[in-house]
C-alpha positions in Angstrom: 206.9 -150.0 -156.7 207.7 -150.7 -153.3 207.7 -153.9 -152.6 210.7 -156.6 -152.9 213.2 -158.2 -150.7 215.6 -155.5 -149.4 219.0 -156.9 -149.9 221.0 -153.4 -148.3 221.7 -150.0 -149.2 223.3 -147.7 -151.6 224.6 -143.9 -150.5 222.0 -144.2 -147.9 218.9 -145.5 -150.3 217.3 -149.0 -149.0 218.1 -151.5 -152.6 214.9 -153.8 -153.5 214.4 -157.0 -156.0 211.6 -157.9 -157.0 210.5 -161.8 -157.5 210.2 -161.1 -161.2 214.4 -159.9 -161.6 215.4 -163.6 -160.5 213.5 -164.5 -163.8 214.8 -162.2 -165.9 218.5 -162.6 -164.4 218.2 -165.9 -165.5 216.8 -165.2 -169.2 219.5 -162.4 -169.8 222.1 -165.1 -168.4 221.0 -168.4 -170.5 220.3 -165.9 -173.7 223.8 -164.6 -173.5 225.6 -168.1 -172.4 223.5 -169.7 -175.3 224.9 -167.4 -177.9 228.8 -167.5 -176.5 229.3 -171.3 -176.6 229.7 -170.7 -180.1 233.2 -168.9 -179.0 236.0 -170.5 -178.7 236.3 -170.2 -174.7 234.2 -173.2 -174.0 231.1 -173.7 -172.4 232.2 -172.7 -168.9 233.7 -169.5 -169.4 230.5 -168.9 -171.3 228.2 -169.5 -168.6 230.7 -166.8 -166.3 230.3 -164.5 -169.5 226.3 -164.8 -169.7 226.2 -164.5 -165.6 228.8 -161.4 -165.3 226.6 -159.7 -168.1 223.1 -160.1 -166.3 224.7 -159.1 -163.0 226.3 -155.7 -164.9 223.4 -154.5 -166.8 221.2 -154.4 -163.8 224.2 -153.0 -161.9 223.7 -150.4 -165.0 220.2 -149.9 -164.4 221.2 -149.5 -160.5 223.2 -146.9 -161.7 220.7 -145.4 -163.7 217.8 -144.9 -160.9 221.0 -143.6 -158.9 221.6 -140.9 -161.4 217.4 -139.9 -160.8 217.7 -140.3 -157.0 220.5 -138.5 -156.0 219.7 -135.5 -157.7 216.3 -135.6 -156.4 218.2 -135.8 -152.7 220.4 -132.7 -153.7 216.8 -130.9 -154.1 215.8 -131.9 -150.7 213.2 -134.5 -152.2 213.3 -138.2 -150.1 213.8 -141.3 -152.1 212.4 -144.0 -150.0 213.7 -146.8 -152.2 215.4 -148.4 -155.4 213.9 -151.3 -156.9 215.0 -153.5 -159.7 212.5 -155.7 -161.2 211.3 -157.2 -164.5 211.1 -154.5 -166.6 215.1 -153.0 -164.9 214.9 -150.5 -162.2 212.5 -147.9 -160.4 213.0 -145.3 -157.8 210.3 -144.5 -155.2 211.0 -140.9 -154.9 208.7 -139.3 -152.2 207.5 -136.6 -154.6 207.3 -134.0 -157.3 211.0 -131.3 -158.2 209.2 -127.8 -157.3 210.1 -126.5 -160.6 210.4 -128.0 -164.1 213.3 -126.9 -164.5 214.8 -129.0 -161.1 212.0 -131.8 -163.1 213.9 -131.4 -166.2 217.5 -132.3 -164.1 216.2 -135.3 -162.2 214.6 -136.9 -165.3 217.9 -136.6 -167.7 220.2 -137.6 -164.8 219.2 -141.1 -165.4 220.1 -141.1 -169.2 223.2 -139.5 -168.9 224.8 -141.7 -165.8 223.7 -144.5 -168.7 225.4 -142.3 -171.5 228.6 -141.8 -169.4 228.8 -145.5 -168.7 228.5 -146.7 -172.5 231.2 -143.7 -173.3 233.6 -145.3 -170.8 233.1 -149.1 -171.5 233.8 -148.0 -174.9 237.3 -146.7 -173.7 237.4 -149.8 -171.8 238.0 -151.9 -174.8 241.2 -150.2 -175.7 243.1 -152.0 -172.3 244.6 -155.6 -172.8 241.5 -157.6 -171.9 240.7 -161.5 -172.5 238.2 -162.4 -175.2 235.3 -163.3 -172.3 235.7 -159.9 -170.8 235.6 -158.1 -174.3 232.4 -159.5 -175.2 231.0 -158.4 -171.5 232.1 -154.8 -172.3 230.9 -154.5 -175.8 227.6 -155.3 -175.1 227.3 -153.6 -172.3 228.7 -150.7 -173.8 225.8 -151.5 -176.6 223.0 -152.3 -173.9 224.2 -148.8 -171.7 224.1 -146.7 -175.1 220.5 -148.3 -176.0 219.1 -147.9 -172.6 220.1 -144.0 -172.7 218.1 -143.4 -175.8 214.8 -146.2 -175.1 214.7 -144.0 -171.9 214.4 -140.9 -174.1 211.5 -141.9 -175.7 209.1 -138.5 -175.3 206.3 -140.8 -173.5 205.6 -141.3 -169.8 206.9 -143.7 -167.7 209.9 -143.6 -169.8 212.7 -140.7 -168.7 211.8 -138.9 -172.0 208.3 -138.4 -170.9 209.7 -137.0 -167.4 211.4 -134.3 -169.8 208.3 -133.6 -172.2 206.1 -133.2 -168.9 208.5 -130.6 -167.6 209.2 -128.8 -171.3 205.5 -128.6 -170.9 205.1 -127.4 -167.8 207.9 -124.9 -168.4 205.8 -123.5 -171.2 202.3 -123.8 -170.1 203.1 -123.0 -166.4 201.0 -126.2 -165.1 202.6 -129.4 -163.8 199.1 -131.0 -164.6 199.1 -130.7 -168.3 202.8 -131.6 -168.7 201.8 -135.0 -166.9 198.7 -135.1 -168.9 200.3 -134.9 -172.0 203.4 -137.0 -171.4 200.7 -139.6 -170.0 198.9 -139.7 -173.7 202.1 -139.5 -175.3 203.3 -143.0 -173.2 199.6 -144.4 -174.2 199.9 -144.1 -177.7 203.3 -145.4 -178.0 202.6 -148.2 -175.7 199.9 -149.5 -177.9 202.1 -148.9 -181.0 204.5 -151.4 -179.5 201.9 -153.4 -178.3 200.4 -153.5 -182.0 203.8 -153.8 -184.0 205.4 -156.2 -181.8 202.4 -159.1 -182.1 201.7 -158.5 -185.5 205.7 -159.2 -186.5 205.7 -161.7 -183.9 203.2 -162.9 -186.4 204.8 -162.6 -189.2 208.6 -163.5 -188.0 207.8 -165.8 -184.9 210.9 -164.2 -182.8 210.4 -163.9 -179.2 212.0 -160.4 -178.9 209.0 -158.9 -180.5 206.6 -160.1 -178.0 208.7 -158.6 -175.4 208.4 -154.9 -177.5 204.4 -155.7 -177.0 205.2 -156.7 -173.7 207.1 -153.7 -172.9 204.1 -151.9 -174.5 201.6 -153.4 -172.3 203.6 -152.0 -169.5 204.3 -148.7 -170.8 200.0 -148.5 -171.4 199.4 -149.6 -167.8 201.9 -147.4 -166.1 200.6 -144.2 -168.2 197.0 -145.0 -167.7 198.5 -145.2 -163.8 200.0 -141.6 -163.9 197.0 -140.1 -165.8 194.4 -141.5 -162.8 196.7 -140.1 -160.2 196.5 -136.7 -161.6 193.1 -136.7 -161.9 193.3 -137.5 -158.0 195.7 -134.9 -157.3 193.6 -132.3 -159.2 190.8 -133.2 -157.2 192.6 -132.7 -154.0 193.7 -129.3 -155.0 190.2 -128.5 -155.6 188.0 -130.0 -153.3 188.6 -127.7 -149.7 187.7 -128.4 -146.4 184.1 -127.0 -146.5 183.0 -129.0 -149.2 184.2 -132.4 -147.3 183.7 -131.6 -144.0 181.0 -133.2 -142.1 179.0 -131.7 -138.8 179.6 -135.0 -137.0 179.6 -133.3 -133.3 178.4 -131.5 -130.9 178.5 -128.3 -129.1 177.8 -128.0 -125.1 177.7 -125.9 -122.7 181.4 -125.3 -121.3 180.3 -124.6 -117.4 178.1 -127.9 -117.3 179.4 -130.4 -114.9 181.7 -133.3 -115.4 179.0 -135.2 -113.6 176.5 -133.9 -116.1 178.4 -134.3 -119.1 179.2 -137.7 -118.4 175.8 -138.9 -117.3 173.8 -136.9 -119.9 176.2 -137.7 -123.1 178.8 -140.2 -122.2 176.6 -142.7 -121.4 173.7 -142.3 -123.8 175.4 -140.7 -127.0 178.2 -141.9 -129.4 179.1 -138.8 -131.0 182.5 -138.7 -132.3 183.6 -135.1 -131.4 182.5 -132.2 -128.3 183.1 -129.0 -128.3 182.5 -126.9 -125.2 180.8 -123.1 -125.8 179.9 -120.2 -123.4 178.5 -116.7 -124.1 178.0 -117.4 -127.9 181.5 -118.2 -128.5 183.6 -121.6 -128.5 186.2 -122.1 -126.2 187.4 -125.4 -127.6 187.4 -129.2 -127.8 186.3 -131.2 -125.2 189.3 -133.9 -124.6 187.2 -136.9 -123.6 189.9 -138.9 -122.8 191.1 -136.5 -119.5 187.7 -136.9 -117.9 189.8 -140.3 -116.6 192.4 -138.1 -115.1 190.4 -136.1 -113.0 188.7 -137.9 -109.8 185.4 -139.0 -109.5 184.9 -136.8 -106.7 185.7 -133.5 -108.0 182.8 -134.3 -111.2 180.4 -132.1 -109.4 182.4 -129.8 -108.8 184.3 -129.0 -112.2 183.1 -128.2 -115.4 184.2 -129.4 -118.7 186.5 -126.1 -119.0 189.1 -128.6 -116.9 188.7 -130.9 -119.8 189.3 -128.2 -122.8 191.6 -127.9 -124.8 191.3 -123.9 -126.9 190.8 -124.1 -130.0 193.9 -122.0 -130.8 195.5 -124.9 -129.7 194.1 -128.2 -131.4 195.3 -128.9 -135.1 192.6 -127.2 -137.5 192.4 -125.9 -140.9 190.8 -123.1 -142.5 187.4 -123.8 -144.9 188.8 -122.9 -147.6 192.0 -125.7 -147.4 192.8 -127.8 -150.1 192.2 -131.3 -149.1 195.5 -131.9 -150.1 197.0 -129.8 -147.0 194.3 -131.7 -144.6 195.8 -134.7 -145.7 199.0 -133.5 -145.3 198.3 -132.3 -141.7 196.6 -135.6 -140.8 199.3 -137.7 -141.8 202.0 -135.2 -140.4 200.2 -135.4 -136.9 199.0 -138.7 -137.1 195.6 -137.6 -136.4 192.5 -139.2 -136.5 190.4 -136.3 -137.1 190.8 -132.4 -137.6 188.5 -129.3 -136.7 187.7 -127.0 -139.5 187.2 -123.1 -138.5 185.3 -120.3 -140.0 187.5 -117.0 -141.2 185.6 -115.8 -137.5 187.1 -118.7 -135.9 184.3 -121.1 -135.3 184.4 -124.6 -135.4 181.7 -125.2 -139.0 183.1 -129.2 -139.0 185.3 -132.2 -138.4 187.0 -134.3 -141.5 188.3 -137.7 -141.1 189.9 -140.0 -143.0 186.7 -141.3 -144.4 184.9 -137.8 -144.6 187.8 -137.3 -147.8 187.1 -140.9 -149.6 183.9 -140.0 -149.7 184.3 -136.5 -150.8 186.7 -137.5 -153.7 184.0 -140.6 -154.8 181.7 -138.0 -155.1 183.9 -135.4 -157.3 185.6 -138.1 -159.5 182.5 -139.5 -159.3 182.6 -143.3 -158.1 180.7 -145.5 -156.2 182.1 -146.1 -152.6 179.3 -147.2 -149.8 177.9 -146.1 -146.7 179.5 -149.5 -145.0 183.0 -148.9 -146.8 183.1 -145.5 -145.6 182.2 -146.1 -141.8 184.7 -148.4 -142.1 186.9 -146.1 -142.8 186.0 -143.8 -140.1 186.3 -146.3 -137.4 189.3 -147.6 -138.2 191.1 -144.2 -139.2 193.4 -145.7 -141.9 192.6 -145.5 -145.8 191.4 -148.9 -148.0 194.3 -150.8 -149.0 196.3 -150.2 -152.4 194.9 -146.3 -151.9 198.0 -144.4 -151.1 196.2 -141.0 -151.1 199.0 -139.9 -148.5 201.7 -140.6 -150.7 200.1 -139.5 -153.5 198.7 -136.0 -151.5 202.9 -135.7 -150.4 203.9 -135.7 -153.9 201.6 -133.3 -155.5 203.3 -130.3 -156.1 201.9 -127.0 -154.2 
């Protein structure tokens, strides 16, 4: 989750809220106003009460995602973001820990920042406090001490799925299965809550257990969420460069003319991509664009070798790259395109942004068409809401 309004920063990390945390800032605060008026502070000092505990417990779950972040920044790992929403908080952390033991260490930070906190509010209700602030420090105490074990739940997205997936991917050796596994684990408890909390909302008519199913729901969707992106990542780390490459180009003859070229392909083609070649071999890409640089009067004259750029120069990949790397070297360079070589060094094809789409809709197998894919192509960006550079970044190598 990325999106919010971005209200600062905290050690360096840009803060988020979501629309939905003004809703919920204002349940938690009438629910726990509502319930004090019965104390004998009055109705104002209740309201303070019930607004000072919303502001805390998200300042908890701040505290929380800080926990996860920061030790993800001590491993060298970027965390674009902090967001606190509906369900409490979320870090967008740029990608995976390298070992499952460095996993292991950013999951449980979170639940023991929240441990820590319930173990001094505890201590906190020793000092000389009035009655309002009391009741804000036992429950949050209570809420800090709940949150630490909810989050240890063994099911993905919850902390104590983070831990399973990296228990088992300690003792299986693959950071796959321990997602896959953690992911199932998150699905069948979400529909458990989903299942117990209607049928005793039922049978009881409370509103807190639609909000279990609720929590359920969410639990389901962000499971299902981490289970599709792992298919994706498997894919990337098994479909290479040869199998997505296109031959979308064409190879000339590196002492032909500027004149020639432009007249004889300029003007009457649209390929995408030239390469120049001479005596059997390639000497490189043909940069287009520089024909502008050189004057017209020198076309007869010079040949396209004044407008090549050797291929031991241009960015390029080997056949036999995952298409994770190509992504990565796409995105890194900002590239349109890259040129794929032959263990000889020949240029065998040219991938583009819409050259992968395709070649993941055909190994996941799902439809994508011509039109969508040209699209693609021409515009050199990916379809909106599919982050496969984000997603490429944080699969682990």
């Amino acid at each position: 989750m990325g999106s919010g309004w971005r209200i600062g920063k905290v050690f360096g990390i840009p803060l988020l809220v979501d629309r939905s945390w003004f809703f919920i800032l204002a349940l938690i605060t009438y629910s726990y106003a509502l319930d004090w008026q019965q104390e004998p502070w009055g109705t104002n000092w209740a309201w303070v009460a019930g607004f000072a505990m919303a502001m805390l417990l998200f300042g908890s779950v701040l505290l929380h995602e800080l926990g996860h972040s920061l030790v993800a920044r001590s491993q060298g790992i970027t965390v674009n973001s902090i967001t606190l929403f509906l369900f409490g908080g979320i870090a967008a952390i740029d990608q995976e820990s390298k070992t499952p033991g460095q996993a292991f260490q950013v999951a449980i930070a979170g639940p023991a920042v929240s441990f820590c906190l319930f173990v001094g509010l505890s201590l906190m209700r020793w000092l000389p406090l009035p009655a309002p602030a009391i009741a804000v420090v036992d429950n949050l105490a209570l809420t800090n001490f709940v949150l630490a074990l909810f989050n240890m739940i063994p099911g993905l997205p919850l902390d104590g799925g983070q831990v399973l997936k990296a228990t088992i991917w300690k003792a299986t050796g693959s950071r796959l299965k321990g997602i896959r596994w953690a992911a199932r684990a998150g699905q069948t408890l979400g529909w458990a809550a989903v299942i117990f909390g209607f049928a005793a909302y039922i049978r009881f008519f409370q509103f807190s257990f639609l909000w279990i199913a609720l929590l359920g729901w969410f639990g389901i969707r962000n499971a299902t969420s981490y289970l599709r992106i792992t298919d994706l990542q498997q894919a990337l780390m098994q479909i290479t460069a040869a199998m997505a490459m296109t031959r979308e180009f064409r190879v000339i003859d590196a002492d032909m003319s500027l004149r020639q070229f432009a007249d004889d392909f300029l003007l009457s083609e649209a390929q995408p991509v030239y390469y120049a070649a001479s005596d059997g071999r390639y000497r490189g890409l043909v940069q287009v664009e520089d024909l502008r640089e050189v004057e017209r009067s020198l076309w007869e004259t010079q040949t396209l070798s004044a407008i090549t750029q050797p291929l031991t120069e241009i960015p390029s990949v080997a056949e036999a790259t995952p298409l994770k790397t190509v992504i990565d070297r796409l995105e890194e360079g900002n590239l349109r395109r890259i040129t794929v070589l032959s263990p000889a060094g020949a240029v065998t094809g040219v991938i583009d942004r819409g050259d992968i789409v395709r070649a993941l809709a055909e190994n996941m197998k799902f439809l994508i068409s011509d039109e969508v894919i040209q699209r693609i192509k021409a515009e050199g960006v990916y379809p909106p809401g599919l982050q496969l550079a984000a997603i490429a970044k944080a699969a682990a190598e």
